[in-house]
C-alpha positions in Angstrom: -55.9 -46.1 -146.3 -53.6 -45.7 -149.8 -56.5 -43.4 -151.1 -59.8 -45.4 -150.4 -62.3 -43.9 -148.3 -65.0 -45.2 -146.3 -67.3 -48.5 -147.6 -64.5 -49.2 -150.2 -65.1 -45.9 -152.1 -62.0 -44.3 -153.4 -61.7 -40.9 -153.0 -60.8 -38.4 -155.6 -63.6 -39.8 -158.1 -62.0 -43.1 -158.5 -64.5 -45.9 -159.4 -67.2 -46.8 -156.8 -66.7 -50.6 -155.3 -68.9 -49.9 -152.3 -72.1 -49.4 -153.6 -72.4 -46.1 -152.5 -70.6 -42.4 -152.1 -69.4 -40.1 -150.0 -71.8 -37.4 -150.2 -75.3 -37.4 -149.2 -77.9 -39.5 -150.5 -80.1 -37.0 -152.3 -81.0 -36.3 -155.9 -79.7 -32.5 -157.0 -82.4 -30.3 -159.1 -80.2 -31.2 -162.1 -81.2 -34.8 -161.7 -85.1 -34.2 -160.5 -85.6 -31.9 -163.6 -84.0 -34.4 -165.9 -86.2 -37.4 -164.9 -83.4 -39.0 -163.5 -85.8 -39.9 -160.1 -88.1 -41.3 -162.4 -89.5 -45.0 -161.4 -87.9 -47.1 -164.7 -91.3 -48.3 -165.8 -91.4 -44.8 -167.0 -88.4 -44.9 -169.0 -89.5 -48.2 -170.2 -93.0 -46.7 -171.6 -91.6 -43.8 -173.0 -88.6 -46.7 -175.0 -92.2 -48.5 -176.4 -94.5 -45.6 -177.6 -90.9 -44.2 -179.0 -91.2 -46.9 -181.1 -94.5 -46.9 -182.1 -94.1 -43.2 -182.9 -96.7 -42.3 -179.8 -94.5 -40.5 -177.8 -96.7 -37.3 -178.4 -100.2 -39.1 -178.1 -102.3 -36.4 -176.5 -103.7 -37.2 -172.7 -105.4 -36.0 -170.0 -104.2 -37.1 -166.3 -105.9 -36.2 -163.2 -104.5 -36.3 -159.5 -106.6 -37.1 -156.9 -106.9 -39.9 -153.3 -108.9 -42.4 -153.6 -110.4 -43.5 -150.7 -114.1 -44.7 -149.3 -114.0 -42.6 -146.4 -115.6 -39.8 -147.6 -115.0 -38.1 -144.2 -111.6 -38.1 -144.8 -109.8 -34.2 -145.7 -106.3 -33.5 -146.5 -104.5 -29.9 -146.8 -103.4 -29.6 -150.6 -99.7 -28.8 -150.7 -96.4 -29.4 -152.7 -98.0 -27.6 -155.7 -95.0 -24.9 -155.5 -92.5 -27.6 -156.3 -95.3 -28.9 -159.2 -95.4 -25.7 -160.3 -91.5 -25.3 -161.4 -90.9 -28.6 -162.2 -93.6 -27.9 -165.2 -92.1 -24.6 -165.9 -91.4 -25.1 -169.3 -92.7 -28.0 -169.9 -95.6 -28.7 -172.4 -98.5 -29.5 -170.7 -101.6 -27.6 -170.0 -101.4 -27.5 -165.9 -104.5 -26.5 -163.6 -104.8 -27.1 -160.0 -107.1 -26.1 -157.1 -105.3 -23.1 -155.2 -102.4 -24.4 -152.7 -103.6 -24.6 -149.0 -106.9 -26.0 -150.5 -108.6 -28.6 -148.1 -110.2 -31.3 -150.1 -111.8 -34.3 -149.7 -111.4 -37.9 -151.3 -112.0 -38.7 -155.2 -111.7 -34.8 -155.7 -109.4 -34.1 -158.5 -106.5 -31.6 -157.0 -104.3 -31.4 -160.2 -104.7 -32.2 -164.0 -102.3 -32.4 -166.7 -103.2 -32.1 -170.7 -100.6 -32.6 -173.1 -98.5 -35.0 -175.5 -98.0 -37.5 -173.0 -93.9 -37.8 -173.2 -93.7 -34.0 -172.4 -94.7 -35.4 -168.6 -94.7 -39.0 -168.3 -91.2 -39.2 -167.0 -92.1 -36.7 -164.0 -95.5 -38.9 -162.8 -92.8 -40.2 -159.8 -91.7 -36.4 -158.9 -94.8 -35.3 -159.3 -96.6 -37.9 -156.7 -93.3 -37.5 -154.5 -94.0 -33.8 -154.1 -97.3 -33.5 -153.2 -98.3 -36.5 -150.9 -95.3 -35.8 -148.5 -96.1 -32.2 -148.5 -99.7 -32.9 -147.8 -98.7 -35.3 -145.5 -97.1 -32.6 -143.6 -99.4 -29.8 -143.7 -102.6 -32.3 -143.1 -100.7 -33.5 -139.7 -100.0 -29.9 -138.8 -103.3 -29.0 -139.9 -104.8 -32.0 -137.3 -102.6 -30.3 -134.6 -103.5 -26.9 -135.2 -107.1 -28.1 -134.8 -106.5 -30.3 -131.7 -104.7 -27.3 -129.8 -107.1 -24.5 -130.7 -106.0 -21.4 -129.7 -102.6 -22.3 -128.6 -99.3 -22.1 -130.3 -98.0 -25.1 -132.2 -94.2 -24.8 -133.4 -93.1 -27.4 -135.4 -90.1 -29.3 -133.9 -89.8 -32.2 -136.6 -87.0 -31.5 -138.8 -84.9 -34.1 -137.0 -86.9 -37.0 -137.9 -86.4 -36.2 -141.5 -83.9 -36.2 -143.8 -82.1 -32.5 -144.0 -82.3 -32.2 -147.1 -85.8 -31.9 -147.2 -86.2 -30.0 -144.2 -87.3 -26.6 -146.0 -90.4 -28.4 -147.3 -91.3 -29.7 -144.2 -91.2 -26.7 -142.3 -93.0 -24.9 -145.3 -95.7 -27.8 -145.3 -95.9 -27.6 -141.5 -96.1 -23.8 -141.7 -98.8 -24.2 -144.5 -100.9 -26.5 -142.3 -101.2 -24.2 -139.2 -98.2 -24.3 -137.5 -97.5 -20.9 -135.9 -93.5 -21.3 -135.9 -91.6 -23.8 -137.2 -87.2 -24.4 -135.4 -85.1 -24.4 -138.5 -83.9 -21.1 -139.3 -82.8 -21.5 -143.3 -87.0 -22.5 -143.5 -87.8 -19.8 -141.2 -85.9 -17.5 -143.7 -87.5 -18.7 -146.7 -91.1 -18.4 -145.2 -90.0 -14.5 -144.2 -90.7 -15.0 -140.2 -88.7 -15.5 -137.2 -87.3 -19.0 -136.5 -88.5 -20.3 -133.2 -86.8 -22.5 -130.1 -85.8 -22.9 -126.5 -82.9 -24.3 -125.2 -81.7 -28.1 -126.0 -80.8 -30.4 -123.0 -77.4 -29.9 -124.5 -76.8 -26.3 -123.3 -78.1 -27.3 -119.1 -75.7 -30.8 -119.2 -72.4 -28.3 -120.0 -73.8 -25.7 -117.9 -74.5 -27.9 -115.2 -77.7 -26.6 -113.6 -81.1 -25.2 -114.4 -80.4 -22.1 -113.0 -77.3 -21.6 -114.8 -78.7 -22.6 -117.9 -81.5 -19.7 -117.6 -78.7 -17.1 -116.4 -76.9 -17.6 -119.3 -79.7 -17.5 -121.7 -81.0 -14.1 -120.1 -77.2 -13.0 -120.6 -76.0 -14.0 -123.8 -79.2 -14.0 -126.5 -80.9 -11.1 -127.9 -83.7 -9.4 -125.4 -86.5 -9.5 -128.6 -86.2 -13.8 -127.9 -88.6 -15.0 -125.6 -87.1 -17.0 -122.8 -88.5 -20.3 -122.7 -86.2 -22.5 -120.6 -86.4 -26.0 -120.3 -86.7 -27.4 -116.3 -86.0 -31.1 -116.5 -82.5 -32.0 -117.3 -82.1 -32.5 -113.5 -84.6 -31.5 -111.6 -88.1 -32.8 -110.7 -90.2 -30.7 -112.5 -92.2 -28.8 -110.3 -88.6 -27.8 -108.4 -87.1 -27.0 -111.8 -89.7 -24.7 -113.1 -89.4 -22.6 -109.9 -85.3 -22.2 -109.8 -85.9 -21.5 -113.5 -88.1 -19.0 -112.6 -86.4 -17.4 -109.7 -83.1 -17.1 -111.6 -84.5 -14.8 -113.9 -87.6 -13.7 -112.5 -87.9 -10.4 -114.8 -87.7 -11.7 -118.0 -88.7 -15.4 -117.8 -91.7 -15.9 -120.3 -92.5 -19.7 -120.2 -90.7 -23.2 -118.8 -90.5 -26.2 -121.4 -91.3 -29.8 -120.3 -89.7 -32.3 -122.1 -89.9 -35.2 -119.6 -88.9 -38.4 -120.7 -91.7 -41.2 -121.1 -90.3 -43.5 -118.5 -90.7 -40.3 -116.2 -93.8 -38.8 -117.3 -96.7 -41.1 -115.5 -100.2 -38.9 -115.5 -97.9 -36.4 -118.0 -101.3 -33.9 -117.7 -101.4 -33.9 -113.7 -97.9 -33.7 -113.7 -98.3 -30.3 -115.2 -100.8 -29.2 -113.7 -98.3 -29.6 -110.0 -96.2 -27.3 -111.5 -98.7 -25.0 -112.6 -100.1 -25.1 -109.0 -96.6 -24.1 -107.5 -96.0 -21.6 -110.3 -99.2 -19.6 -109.9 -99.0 -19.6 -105.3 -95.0 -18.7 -105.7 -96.2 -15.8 -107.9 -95.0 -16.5 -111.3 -98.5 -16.8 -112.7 -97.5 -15.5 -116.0 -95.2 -17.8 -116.8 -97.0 -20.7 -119.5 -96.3 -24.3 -119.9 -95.0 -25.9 -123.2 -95.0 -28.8 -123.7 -92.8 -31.2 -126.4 -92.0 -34.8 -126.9 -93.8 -36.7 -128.1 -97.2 -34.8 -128.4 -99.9 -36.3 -130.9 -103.2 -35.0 -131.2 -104.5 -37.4 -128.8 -102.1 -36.0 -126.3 -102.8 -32.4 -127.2 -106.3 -32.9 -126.4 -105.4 -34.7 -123.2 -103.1 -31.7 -122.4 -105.2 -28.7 -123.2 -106.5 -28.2 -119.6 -103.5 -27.5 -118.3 -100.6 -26.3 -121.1 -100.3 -22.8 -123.2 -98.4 -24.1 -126.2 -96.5 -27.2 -127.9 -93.9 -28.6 -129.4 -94.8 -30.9 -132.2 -92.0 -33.4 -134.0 -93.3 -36.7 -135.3 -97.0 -36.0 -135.5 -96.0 -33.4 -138.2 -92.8 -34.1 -139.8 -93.8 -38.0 -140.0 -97.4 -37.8 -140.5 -98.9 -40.0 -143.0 -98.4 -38.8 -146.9 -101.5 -38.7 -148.4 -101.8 -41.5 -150.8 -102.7 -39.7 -154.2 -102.7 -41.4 -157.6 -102.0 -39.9 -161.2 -104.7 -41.5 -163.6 -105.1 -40.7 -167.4 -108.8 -40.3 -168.1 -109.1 -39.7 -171.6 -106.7 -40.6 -175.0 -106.7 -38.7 -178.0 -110.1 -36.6 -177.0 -111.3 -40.0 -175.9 -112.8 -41.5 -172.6 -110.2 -44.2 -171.4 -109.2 -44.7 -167.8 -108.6 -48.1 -166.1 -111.3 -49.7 -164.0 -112.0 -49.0 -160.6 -111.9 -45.0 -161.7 -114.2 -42.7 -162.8 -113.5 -41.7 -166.3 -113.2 -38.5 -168.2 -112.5 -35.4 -167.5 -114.1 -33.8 -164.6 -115.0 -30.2 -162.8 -113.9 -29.2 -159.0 -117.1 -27.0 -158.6 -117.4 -24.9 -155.7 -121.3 -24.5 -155.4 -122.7 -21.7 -153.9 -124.0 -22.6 -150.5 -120.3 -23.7 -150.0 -120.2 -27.5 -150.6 -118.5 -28.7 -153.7 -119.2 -31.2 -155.9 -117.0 -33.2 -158.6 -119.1 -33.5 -162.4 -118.3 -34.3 -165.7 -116.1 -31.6 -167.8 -119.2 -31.1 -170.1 -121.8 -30.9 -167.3 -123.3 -27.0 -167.0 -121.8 -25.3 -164.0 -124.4 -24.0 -161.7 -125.5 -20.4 -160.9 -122.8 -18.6 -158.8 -120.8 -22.0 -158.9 -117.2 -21.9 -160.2 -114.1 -24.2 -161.3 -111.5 -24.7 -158.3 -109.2 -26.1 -161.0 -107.1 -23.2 -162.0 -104.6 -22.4 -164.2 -101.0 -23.4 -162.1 -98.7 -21.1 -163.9 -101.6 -18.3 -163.0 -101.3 -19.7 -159.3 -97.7 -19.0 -158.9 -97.1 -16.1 -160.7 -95.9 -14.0 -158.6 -94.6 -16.5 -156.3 -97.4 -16.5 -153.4 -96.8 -15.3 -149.6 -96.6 -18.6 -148.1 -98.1 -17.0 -145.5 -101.5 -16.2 -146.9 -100.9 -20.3 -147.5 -101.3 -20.3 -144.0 -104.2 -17.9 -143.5 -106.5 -20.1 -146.3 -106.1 -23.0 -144.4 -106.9 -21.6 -140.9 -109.8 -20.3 -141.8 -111.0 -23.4 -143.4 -110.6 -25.0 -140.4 -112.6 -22.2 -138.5 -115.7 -22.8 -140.8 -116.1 -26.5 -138.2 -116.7 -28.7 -141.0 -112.9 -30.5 -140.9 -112.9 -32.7 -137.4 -110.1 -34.5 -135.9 
């Protein structure tokens, strides 16, 4: 190799020929702080206005998704990662509270400041809160779906690692009741949660094996979930799994590929059937792979708990846009928007309603726009996150 490494990149910090490195494609905190992430437009507008000496023009910006549907709803999240980014920064921040479920053309963030203080962070700023919502919306859609039953999220694979704190955080934020990867888990302050890969029964060799081992080897306070259909049909597996460890088996994972599944709900309900007349009536069902909200629904009748990847970690970001509305204490915003600065007002029968800044709030109304810095200091118990959003969705009025 005489020193080069992989894709023509020579190691030891030599010049770059290949186009690329050898470390992982991800921006540090260095570079995200320093607007190096920053679409070049930015850059560009900030070169011009230097040189009209506007650099400090004073703006306000509202965030908000634009949409028709006005039975569309999103779960409000990323604002943590807002929040530091604009620590320091000047610009007068205010946001509705994180875990907040909103609706379209409802303005979720604001910025007021000399427009250069911020301008260069519009493409962190976007990239932080429509992935996170993304995520906590689809687990919010999953928590619904399932209802009482326990929805772990299993979708930091599909994602790039880096990010996979965020997405268990937004996943956790949205409803999920666990989420797999333990540095998250650690960082939310609960218990990582998981069963046992496909991995662990192909060097075992056998289901039973597999639970033995389990039992054995991992701490008594884990619940022993163990997964029945490396080998075996899965009415058989969930009964040797069972029987091998009879006292302490808590629940049986599915995970049966597509091309095996066929009716994946009657399926399960077989091995329920053989379960509950063998005597191991206790032991619940959970399900994973490939569960969407559709198949949750589908699957309710007949499974205690899932396993949710994709749906989550994958789900559509929500599509918000950063708009300035007013220039120099003046109305200005592009068409197609509505202009000048506006209220979040929470009335007091519950519904909200989105008015003009100089509009007269209501009796017992109030502003859902808040201060940021006053929203995360102390950092907040992610959590109580968790807690605002579920009982949202208790109140009925969010459907799937």
């Amino acid at each position: 190799m005489h020193g080069e490494g992989v894709g023509g990149v020579r190691n030891g910090g030599g010049e770059n020929t290949g186009g690329g490195s050898l470390g992982f494609n991800t921006a540090s905190e260095e570079e995200i702080r320093g607007a190096e992430v920053a679409d070049v437009y930015f850059h560009r507008t900030m070169e011009v206005l230097r040189a009209r000496g506007l650099e400090n023009t004073p703006v306000h910006v509202e965030v908000a998704y634009k949409t028709s549907d006005d039975s569309a709803w999103f779960v409000v999240a990323g604002l943590d990662e807002v929040a530091s980014l604009l620590d320091g920064v000047e610009v007068e921040a205010r946001s509705v509270p994180e875990g907040t479920i909103c609706r379209p053309n409802q303005p979720v963030l604001t910025l007021s400041g000399p427009y250069g203080a911020f301008a260069e962070h519009e493409t962190a700023i976007l990239g932080f809160l429509c992935q996170a919502s993304g995520v906590a919306t689809g687990a919010a859609r999953c928590r619904l779906a399932a209802g009482e039953r326990p929805v772990i999220s299993f979708g930091a694979r599909r994602m790039h690692p880096s990010v996979t704190p965020m997405i268990e955080r937004a996943a956790y934020l949205g409803g999920c009741d666990g989420v797999a990867v333990e540095l998250a888990a650690k960082r939310l302050g609960i218990a990582a949660t998981g069963t046992i890969p496909h991995a662990l029964a192909l060097i075992l060799g056998s289901t039973a094996e597999t639970a033995k081992a389990f039992d054995e080897a991992v701490s008594e306070d884990i619940p022993r979930t163990i997964l029945i259909d490396t080998f075996d049909d899965e009415k058989f597996g969930a009964l040797i799994a069972a029987r091998a460890i009879p006292d302490t088996i808590e629940s049986i994972r599915i995970d049966t590929p597509g091309n095996r599944r066929g009716d994946f709900r009657d399926l399960i309900r077989e091995v329920r059937w053989e379960l509950d007349r063998n005597g191991f009536g206790h032991v619940k069902i959970f399900a994973s792979g490939g569960i969407d909200v559709e198949y949750i629904l589908h699957l309710n009748p007949v499974c205690d708990a899932y396993g949710i990847g994709g749906e989550i970690a994958s789900a559509p970001m929500v599509d918000y846009s950063l708009d300035i509305v007013e220039v120099n204490g003046e109305d200005r915003s592009k068409r197609g928007k509505r202009g000048g600065r506006k209220r979040l007002l929470a009335l007091e029968d519950g519904t909200r309603e989105v008015v003009p800044a100089s509009s007269p709030v209501p009796a017992g109304a109030h502003d859902l726009l808040q201060p940021l810095k006053d929203l995360y200091a102390p950092p907040l118990d992610v959590s109580a996150l968790r807690e605002r959003v579920l009982s949202q969705l208790a109140t009925g009025e969010y459907g799937l």
